[in-house]
Each structure stands twice: as C-alpha cells, then as structure tokens.
C-alpha positions as CSV (number, residue, x, y, z in Angstrom):
1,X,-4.9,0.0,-2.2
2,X,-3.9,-3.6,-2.6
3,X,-4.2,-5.4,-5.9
4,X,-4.7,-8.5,-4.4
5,X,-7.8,-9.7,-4.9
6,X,-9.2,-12.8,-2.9
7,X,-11.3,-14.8,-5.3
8,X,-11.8,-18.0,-2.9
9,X,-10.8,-19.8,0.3
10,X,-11.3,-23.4,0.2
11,X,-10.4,-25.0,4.3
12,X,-9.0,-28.2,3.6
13,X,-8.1,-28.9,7.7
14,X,-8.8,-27.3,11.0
15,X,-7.5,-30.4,13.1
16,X,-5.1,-28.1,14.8
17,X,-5.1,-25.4,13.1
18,X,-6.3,-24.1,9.7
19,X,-5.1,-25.2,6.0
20,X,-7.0,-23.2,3.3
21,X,-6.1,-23.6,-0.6
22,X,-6.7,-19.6,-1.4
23,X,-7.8,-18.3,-5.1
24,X,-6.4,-15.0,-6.2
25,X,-5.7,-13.0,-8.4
26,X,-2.5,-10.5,-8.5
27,X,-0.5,-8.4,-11.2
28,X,2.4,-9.5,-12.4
29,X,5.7,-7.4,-13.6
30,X,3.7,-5.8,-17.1
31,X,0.4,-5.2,-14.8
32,X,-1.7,-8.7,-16.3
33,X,-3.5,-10.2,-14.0
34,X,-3.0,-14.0,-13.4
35,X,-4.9,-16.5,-11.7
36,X,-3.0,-18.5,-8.9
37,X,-3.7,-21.0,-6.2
38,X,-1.5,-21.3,-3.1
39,X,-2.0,-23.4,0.3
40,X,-1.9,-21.3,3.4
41,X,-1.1,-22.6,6.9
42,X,-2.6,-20.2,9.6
43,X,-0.1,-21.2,12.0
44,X,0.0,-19.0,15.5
45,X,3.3,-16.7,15.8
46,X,5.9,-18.2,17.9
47,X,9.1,-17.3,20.0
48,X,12.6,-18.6,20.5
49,X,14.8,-17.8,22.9
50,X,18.8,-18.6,23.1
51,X,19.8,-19.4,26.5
52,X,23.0,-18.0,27.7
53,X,25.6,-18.5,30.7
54,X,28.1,-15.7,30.1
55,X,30.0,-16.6,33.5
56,X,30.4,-20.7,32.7
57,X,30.2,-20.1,28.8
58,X,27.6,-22.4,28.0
59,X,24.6,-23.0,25.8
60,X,21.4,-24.2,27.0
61,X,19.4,-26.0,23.9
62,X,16.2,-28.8,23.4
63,X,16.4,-31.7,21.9
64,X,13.4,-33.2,20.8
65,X,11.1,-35.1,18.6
66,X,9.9,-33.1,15.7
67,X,7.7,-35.4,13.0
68,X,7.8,-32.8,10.1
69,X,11.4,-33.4,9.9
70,X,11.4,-37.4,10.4
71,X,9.2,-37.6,7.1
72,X,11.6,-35.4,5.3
73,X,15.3,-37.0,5.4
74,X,15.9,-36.8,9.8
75,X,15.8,-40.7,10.3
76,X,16.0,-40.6,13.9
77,X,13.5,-37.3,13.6
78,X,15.1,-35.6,16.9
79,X,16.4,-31.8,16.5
80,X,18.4,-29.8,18.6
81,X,17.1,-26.7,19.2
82,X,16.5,-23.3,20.6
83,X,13.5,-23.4,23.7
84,X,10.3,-21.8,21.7
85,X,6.6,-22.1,21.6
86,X,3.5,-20.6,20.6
87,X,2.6,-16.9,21.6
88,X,-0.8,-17.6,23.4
89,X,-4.1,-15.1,23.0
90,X,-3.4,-13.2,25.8
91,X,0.4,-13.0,25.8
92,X,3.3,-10.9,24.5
93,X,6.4,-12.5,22.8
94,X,8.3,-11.2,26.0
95,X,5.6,-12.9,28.5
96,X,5.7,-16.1,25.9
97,X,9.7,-16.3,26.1
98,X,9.7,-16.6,29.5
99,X,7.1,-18.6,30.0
100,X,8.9,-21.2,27.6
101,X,12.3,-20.9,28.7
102,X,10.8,-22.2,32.3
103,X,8.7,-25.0,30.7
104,X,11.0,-26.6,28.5
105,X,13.9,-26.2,30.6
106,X,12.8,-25.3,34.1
107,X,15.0,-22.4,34.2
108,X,14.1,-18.7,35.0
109,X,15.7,-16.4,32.6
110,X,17.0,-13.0,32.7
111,X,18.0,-10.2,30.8
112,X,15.8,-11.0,27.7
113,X,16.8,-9.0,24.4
114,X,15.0,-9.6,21.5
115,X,17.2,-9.9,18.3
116,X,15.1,-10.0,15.3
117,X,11.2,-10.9,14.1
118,X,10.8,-12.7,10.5
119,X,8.3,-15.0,8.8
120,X,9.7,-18.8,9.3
121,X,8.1,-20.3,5.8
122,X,6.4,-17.3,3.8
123,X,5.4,-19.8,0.7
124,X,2.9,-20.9,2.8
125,X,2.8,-20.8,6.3
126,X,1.1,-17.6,8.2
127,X,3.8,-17.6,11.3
128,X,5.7,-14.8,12.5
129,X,8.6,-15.8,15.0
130,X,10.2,-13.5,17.7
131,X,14.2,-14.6,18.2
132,X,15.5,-13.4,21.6
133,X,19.0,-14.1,23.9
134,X,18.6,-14.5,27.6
135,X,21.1,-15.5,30.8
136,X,20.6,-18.4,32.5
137,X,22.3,-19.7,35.4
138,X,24.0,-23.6,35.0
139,X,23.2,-25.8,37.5
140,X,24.8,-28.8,38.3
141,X,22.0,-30.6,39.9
142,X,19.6,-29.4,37.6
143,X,17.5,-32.0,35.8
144,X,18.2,-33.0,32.2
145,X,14.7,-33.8,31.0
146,X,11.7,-30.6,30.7
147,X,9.1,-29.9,28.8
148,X,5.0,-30.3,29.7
149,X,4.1,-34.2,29.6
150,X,0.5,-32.8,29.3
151,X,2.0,-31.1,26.1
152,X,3.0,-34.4,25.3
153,X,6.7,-33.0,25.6
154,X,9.7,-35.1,26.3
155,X,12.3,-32.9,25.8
156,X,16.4,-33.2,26.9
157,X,18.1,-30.7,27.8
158,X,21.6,-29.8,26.1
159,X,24.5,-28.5,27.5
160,X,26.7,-26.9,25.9
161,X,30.5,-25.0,25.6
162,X,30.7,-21.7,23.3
163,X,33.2,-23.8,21.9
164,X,31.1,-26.9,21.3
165,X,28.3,-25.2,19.8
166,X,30.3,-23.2,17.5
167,X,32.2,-26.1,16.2
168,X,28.9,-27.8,16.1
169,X,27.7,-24.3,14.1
170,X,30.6,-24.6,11.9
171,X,29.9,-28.5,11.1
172,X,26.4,-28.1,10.1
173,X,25.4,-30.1,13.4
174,X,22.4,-28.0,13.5
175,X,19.2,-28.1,11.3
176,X,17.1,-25.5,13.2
177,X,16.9,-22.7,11.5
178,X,16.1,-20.4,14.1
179,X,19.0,-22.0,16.0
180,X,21.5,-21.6,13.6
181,X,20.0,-17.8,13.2
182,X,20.5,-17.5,16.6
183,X,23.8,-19.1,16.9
184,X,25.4,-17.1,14.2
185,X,24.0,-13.7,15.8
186,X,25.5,-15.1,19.4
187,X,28.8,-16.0,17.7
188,X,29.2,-12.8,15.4
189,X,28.6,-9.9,18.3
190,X,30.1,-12.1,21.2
C-alpha cells in the first residue's frame, strides 16, 4: 500500500495536453508526513529510434526546430536529433518506431532492437520513452528534407560518418539527450 496520498489536483492547461499543480502528502526519511506541491506534465510516452547503415557506416539524424530549447540558451533553437514521436492510442512502441522513422525521414527501417525504456524528465513530466537501433539503407538520391507539413514539420535530414558523429559525441555537438544515450550505446557495443 502506497503512502502517497493525493490531497488535490489543480489543471492549470489542457491546450495540448494537461498541466496539473498536484497536493500531496508523503513520508519522509523518520516517517513525518509533509505537505508538498509539484507541477505534473501528462505528456504521452514517446519513441526514438537510431538509424543505422552498417554497410556505408553512416548515421541517419533530424534536425529541427524545437522552441523549449530556443527559450532556454539554443539561440538558433534547432537540435539535431534522433527520429522520434508520440506512441499514438492504438500503437505499440514497435508500430510507433516505424511509423516515425518513415515520416520524418522517408526511410523504411529494419531490424529494429529496442535498447532501453526510462522516464525523460521525472521532476515533472509523466513521459516514458522507448530508445531503439534500426538499419537503414543510404540513398543517394534520397531527399534531404521529411517530416509531416500537416504536423507542421520541417525537418532536415543529417548524414552522417561513425566517425563524424562520434567526434561530434565526443565534442559535446549534441544536446539531445536521447541522442547522445543513443550514440553512446551505438559507439560502446559497436
């Protein structure tokens, strides 16, 4: 039985999706129970995916706009990134991975392998993202733009050597963290 208990939820937003500031009450380390207030983001549980051409050792990654980061020290506010998305209703992370990988990149993956699940922001924000590694096959001809423009996406697509990226890893290039999660797991059982 929890000792948790839920005194109030307050919804400050459901724009998108909700924001409650929650009242409860917990134990602490000598069993007194204190009072606290946090803000909860019921955000929807997401995937990434890490795509990967074993035969031409390359990297496929997203770059795009992403305003959380612009308001908080990213002055042109662009990331480069992992493909990921929402899980929707009816889909599995698996079905959801796929799905993503072909529209923000218009590739078809194969050989998906999930490498972890974790909470992305536990202070505060509900999420629960799946990390996987898939192949991909490089095209030449392939176009450098994707993403859903009903989505409102505009993403570019990022080639990329092993070497490239793991310099870039190295360098602190990246400021994804479930790129860099993924990068590091790539790099370390390559």
């Amino acid at each position: 039985m929890s000792t948790i208990q839920i005194l109030d939820k307050q919804t400050l937003s459901e724009k998108k999706y909700r924001l409650q500031l929650i009242s409860f009450e917990k134990p602490d380390n000598e069993g007194v129970f204190q009072t606290l207030q946090k803000e909860v983001y019921y955000r929807p549980d997401t995937v990434a995916v890490l795509l990967v051409d074993k035969k031409n050792k390359t990297l496929l990654l997203t770059k795009q706009f992403r305003m959380a980061t612009f308001l908080n020290g990213n002055d042109n506010g662009y990331l480069v990134e992992a493909c990921a998305g929402v899980i929707d209703e009816d889909e599995t992370p698996e079905q959801t991975a796929y799905r993503e990988a072909r529209e923000e990149t218009g590739y078809q993956i194969e050989n998906l392998e999930k490498i972890v699940s974790a909470y992305t922001s536990p202070g505060g924000v509900t999420e629960f993202q799946h990390l996987f590694m898939a192949d991909y096959t490089s095209k030449s001809d392939h176009p450098k733009f994707g993403g859903l423009k009903q989505e409102g996406e505009s993403i570019e697509l990022i080639e990329l050597s092993f070497e490239e990226a793991l310099q870039k890893l190295k360098s602190n290039a990246f400021r994804d963290m479930k790129t860099i999660v993924l990068l590091q797991h790539f790099f370390i059982n390559r």
